[in-house]
C-alpha positions in Angstrom: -43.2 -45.5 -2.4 -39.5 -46.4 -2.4 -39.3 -46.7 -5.9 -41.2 -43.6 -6.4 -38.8 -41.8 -4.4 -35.9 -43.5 -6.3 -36.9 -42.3 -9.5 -37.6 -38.8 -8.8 -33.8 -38.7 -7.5 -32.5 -40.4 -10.8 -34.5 -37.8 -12.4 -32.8 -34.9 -10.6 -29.8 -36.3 -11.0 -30.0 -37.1 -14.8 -31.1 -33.4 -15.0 -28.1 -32.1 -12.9 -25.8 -33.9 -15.3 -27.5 -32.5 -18.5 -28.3 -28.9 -17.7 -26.0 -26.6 -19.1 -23.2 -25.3 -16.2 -23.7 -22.0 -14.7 -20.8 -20.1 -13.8 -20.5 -19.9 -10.0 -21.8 -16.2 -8.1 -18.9 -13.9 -7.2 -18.7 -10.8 -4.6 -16.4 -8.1 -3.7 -15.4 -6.7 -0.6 -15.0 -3.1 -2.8 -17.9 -0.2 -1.6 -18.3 -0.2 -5.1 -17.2 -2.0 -8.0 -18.0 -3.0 -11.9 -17.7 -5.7 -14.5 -18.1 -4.6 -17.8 -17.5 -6.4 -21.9 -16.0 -3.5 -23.4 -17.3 -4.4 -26.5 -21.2 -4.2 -25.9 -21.3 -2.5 -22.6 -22.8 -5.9 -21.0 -22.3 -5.3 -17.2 -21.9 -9.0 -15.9 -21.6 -7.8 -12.3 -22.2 -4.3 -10.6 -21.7 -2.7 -6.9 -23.0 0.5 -6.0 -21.8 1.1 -10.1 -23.5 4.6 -9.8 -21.8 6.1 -6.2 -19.5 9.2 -6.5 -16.4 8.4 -5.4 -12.9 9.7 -5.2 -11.0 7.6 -7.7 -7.2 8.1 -6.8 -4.3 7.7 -9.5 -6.6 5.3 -11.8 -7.3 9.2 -12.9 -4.3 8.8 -15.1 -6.0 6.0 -17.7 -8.0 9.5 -18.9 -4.4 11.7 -18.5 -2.8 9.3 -20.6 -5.6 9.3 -23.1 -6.1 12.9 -23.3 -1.8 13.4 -23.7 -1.9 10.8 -27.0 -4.7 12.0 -28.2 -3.4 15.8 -28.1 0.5 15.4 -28.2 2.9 13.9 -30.2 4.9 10.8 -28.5 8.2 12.1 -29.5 8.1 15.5 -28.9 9.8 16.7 -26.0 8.6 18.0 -22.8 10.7 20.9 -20.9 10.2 19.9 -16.9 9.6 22.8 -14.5 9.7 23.4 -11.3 5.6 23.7 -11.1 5.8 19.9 -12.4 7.3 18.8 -8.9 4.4 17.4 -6.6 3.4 15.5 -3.9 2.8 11.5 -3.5 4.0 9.6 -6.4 6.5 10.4 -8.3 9.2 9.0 -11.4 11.3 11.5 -9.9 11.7 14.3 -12.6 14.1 17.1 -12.2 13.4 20.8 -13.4 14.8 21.6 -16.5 15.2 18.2 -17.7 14.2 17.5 -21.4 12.1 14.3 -21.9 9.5 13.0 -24.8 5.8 12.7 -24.2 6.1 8.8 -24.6 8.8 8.4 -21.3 6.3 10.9 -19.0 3.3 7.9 -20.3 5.8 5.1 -19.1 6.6 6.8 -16.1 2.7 8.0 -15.8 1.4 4.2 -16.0 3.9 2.4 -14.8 5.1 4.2 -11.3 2.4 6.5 -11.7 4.3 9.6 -11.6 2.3 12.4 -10.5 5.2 14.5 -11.9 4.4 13.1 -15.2 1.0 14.3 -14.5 1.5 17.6 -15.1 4.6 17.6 -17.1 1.9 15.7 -19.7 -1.1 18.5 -18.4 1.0 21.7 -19.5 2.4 20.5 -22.3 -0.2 18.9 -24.2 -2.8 21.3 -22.8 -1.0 24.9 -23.0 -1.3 24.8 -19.0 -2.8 22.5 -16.2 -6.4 23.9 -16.0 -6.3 23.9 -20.1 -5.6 20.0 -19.9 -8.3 19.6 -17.1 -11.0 21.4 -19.4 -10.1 18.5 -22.4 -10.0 15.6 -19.9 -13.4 17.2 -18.6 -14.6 17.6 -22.3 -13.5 13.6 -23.6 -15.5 12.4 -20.1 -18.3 13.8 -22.0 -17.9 12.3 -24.9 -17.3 9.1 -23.9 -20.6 9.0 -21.3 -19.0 9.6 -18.6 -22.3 11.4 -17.1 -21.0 11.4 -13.3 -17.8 12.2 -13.4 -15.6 15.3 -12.8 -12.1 15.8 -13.2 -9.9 18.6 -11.0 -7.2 17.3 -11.8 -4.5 15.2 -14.2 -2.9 13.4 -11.3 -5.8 12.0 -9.2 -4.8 14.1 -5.8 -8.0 14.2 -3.3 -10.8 17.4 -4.5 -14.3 17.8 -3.6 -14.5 18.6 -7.2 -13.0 15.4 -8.0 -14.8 12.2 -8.4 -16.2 9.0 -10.6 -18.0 6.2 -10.2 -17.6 2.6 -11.3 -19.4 2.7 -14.3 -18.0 6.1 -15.6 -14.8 4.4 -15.2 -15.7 1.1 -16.8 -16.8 3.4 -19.4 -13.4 4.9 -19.9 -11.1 1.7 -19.3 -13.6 0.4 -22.4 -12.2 3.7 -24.1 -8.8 3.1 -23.6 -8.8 -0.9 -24.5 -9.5 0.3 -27.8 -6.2 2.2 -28.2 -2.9 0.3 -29.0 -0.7 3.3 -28.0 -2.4 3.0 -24.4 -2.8 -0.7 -24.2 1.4 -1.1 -25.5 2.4 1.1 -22.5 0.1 -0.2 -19.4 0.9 -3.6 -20.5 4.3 -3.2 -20.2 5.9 -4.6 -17.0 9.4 -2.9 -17.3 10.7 -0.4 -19.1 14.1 1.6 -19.8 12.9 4.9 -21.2 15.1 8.0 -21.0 17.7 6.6 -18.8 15.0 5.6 -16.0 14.3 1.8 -15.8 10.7 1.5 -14.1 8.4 -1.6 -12.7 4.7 -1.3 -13.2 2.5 -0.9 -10.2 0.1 -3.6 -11.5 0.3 -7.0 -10.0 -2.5 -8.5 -12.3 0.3 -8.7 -15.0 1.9 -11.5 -13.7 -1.3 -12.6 -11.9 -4.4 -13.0 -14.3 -4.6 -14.8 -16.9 -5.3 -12.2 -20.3 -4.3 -9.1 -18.1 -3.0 -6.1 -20.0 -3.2 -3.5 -17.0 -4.6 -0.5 -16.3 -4.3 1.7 -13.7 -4.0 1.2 -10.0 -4.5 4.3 -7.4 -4.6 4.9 -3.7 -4.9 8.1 -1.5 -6.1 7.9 2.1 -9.2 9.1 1.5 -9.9 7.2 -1.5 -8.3 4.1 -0.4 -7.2 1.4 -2.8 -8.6 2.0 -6.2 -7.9 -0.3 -9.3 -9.1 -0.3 -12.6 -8.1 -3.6 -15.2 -8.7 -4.8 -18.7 -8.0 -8.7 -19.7 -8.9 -10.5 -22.9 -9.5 -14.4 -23.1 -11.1 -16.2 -26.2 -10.9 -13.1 -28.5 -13.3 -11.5 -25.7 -12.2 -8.3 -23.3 -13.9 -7.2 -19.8 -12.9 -4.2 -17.6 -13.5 -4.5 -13.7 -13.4 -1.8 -11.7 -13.0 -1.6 -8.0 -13.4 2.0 -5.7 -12.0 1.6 -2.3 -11.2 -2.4 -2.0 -8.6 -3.8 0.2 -8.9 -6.9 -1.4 -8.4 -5.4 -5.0 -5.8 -8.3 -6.6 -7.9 -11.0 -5.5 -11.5 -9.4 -6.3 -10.4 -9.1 -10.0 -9.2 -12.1 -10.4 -12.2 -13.5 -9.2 -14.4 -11.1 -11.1 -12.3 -12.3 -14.6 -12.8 -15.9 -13.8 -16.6 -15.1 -13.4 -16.6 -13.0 -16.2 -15.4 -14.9 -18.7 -17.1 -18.2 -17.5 -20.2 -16.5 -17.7 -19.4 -15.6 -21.2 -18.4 -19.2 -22.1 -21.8 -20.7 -21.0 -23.5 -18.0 -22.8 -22.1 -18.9 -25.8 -22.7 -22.6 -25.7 -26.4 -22.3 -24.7 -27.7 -19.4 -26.3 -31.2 -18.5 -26.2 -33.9 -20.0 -28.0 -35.3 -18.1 -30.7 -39.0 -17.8 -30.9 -39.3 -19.0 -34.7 -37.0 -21.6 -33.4 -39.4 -23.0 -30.7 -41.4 -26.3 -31.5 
């Protein structure tokens, strides 16, 4: 009996050493949150993905997108007084003359929501003309439950996302150098302002090239992010996480191991079966 026992734990244990590793389980303490290969669409962990939530500054991935795909980075933008708004800000002044390019620096990296709709009424003939395009590229991309009010991310009923839409865009945007160049960028001196990006995954995560972070009261913290690691990119997503830095950190460590082990055991193919 003893040496029956003995050799069915030599068995389990010669198993344990030769079964291929399994990346470990991760959770977030988000109310909803995504991880996404922007490549295939593979979602490699999912929260709630599909709830309508208010989505906060990370809004501005599809302002930036929308201003480089309709205006030119060095044309210059005329600040009014309509431009000055609530929350944050990279502290325009009306009448001041600045290039598309500075208000996307000062858009992603303080999150200006000045820039907002300096960007809105100049690349879109007004503010509700901009909205209609960000509205119209949602579409496009398969962003089915999402609605934009907005260039800026400020709290409407009429404003919202989800998870998914939004991995869906941050896939969008990790496809565009102009984009990836400026939310990537930890400091900058454009137009006389020198500005620190919001995004602490910079310095933090391994592969990290932003995107977006947001908060508003009623959305609470919001963060969007994009890294790449062995020629391979994810987007996580998380809507209304207190624990945002550390849950995508997590989620990328996940990700990406999960990725590894899937490439060095990949399925068996039936014609390869014995």
């Amino acid at each position: 009996m003893k040496k029956q026992i003995s050799f069915a734990l030599c068995v389990l244990l010669i198993s344990a050493v030769l079964a291929p590793c399994r990346a470990y389980a991760v959770d977030v303490s988000a109310t909803a949150a995504i991880l996404m290969d922007a490549a295939t669409g593979q979602v490699l962990y999912e929260k709630n993905a599909d709830r309508r939530m208010l989505i906060a500054s990370t809004t501005k991935i599809m302002t930036a997108l929308v201003a480089i795909e309709h205006g030119g980075l060095q044309e210059t933008v005329t600040v009014r007084q309509e431009h000055m708004v609530e929350g944050s800000s990279m502290y325009l002044k009306p009448g001041e003359e600045i290039t598309v390019e500075a208000l996307l620096y000062g858009l992603l990296l303080c999150s200006g929501n000045d820039a907002a709709l300096a960007l809105a009424d100049h690349c879109g003939g007004s503010v509700e003309g901009f909205v209609a395009q960000m509205n119209d590229k949602a579409g496009r991309i398969g962003m089915t439950n999402t609605s934009f009010a907005n260039p800026n991310g400020l709290d409407d009923e009429a404003h919202y996302s989800t998870a998914r839409d939004m991995a869906r865009l941050a896939a969008c945007a990790a496809g565009d150098p102009t984009f990836v160049r400026i939310c990537a960028t930890e400091t900058a001196t454009v137009g006389g302002r020198t500005m620190t990006n919001h995004n602490k995954l910079l310095r933090r995560v391994d592969g990290c090239v932003g995107m977006k972070t947001g908060y508003t009261r009623a959305a609470g913290r919001t963060l969007v992010s994009c890294a790449w690691r062995d020629g391979r990119c994810l987007v996580a997503v998380t809507l209304q996480d207190g624990n945002d830095w550390l849950d995508h950190a997590a989620l990328y460590d996940y990700g990406f191991e999960v990725l590894r082990a899937d490439e060095e055991n990949p399925p068996v193919k039936q014609e390869d079966r014995p």
